[in-house]
N, C-alpha and C positions, 0 to 999 in steps of 0.2 A: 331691724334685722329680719330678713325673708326665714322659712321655715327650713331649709336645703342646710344655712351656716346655722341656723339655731341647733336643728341635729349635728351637726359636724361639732359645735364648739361642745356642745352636752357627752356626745361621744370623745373626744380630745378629752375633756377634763377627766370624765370618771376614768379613762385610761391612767390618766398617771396621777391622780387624788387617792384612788383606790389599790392598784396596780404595779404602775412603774414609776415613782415619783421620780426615782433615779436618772431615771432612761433623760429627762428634761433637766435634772441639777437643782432638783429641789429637795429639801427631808423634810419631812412630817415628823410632828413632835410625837409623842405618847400620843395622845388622843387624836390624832391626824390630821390637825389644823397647821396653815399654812399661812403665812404671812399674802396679801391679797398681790402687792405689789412684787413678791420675790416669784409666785407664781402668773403675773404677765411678762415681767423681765423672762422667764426662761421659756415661757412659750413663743413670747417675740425672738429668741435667743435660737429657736429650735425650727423656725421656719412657720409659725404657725401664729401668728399675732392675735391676740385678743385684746379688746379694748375693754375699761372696767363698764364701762355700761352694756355692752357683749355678756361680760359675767354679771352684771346685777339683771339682764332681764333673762336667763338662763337661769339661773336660782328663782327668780320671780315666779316666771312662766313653766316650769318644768310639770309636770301634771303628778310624776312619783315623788316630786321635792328631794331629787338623790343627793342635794346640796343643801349645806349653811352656811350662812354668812353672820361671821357674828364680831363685829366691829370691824379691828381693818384685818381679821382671819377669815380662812375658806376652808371647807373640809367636806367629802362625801358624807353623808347619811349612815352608811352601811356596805356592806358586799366587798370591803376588804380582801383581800390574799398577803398584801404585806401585814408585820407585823401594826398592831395599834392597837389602843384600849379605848371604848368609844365613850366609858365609865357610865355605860346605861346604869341605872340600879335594879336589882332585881321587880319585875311584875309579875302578878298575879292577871293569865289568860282569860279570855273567854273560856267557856264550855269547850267550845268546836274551832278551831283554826281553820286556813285551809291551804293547800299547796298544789302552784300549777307546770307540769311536767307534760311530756309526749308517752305516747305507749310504747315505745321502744329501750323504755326506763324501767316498765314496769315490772319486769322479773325479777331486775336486780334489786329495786324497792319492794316486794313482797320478799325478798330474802333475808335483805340487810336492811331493810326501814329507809329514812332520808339521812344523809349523810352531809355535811360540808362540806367534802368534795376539795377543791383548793379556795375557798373560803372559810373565814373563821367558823363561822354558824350555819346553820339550816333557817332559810326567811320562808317565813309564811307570811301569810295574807289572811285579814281579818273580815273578807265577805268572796263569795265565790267568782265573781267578775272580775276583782281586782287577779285573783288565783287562774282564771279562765287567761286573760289578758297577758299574762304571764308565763301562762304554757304557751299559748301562740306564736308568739316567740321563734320556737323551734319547730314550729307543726303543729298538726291539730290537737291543739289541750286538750288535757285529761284532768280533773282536778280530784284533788285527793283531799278527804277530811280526816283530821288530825282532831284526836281527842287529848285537844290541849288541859284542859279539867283534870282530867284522870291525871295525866302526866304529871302535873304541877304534885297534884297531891301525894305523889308516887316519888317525890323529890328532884322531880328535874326542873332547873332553872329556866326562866324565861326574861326576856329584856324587848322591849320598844323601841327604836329606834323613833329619832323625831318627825319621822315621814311615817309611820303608823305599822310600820310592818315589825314583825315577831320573831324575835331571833332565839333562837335555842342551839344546844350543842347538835344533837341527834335524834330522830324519832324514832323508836324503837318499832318494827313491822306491829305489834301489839295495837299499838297506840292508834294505828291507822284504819281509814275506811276504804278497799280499795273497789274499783270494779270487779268485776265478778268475771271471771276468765271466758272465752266464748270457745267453744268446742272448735278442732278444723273440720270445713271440709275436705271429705276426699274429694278428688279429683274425678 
């Protein structure tokens, strides 16, 4: 598979693994696993065919691992907006997390901290590349450190997802290291 349908079929699934399983005539259980076969049937169904070797080198190959495959089930990793329980168990963070966002976030994150948003949790990133990689995204990253240590001990929960990223409810502005505001020029 050339890299053009690799990204097509990786964007295709997290759409409706994560998203809109509906939208295709599929449900996800409680934990958001999918039967492998009920999810090619509806993507062949929906104009979009994928072959299971398509989906085994897409979970193989994917670099963020946003997929599992765990017998003849399928399910995202994380990044949810329907309901699901991914039934991480609680972990114990690092010291420092980190989160990659654009500067045109950053007001409303120095007001209101990181938020979910329409996702279940707030994903951090466990070294600043992966967080860099991740603001880019939307424009030139900014990456934010999260003082995941504090937090924890402060009673907020944290969970891993099996691709290594850090889920939490909210980061409170506290908990955060931001840049440091630059003066405007006048004109």
């Amino acid at each position: 598979m050339n890299a053009p349908r690799t990204v097509k079929v990786s964007k295709y699934l997290s759409k409706h693994l994560r998203h809109q399983p509906e939208r295709i005539g599929i449900a996800l259980d409680a934990q958001g696993w999918v039967p492998v076969e009920a999810l090619l049937r509806a993507c062949a169904r929906h104009g979009f065919p994928v072959s299971r070797a398509e989906l085994d080198q897409v979970v193989a190959a994917d670099d963020k691992r946003r997929f599992d495959l765990s017998g003849d089930r399928v399910r995202a990793n994380q990044g949810h907006s329907v309901p699901v329980d991914l039934a991480l168990p609680p972990a114990e963070p690092p010291e420092y997390l980190h989160h990659g966002t654009v500067g045109r976030f950053l007001d409303a994150i120095r007001a209101e901290g990181l938020r979910p948003m329409a996702r279940h949790h707030v994903h951090l990133s466990p070294d600043r590349e992966t967080a860099t990689r991740v603001g880019a995204r939307r424009g030139v990253p900014v990456v934010l450190a999260v003082h995941a240590g504090a937090m924890h001990r402060a009673g907020h929960l944290f969970h891993v997802s099996a691709n290594g990223v850090w889920l939490t409810g909210s980061v409170p502005p506290r908990f955060l290291r931001l840049p440091s505001r630059t003066p405007r020029r006048s004109p």
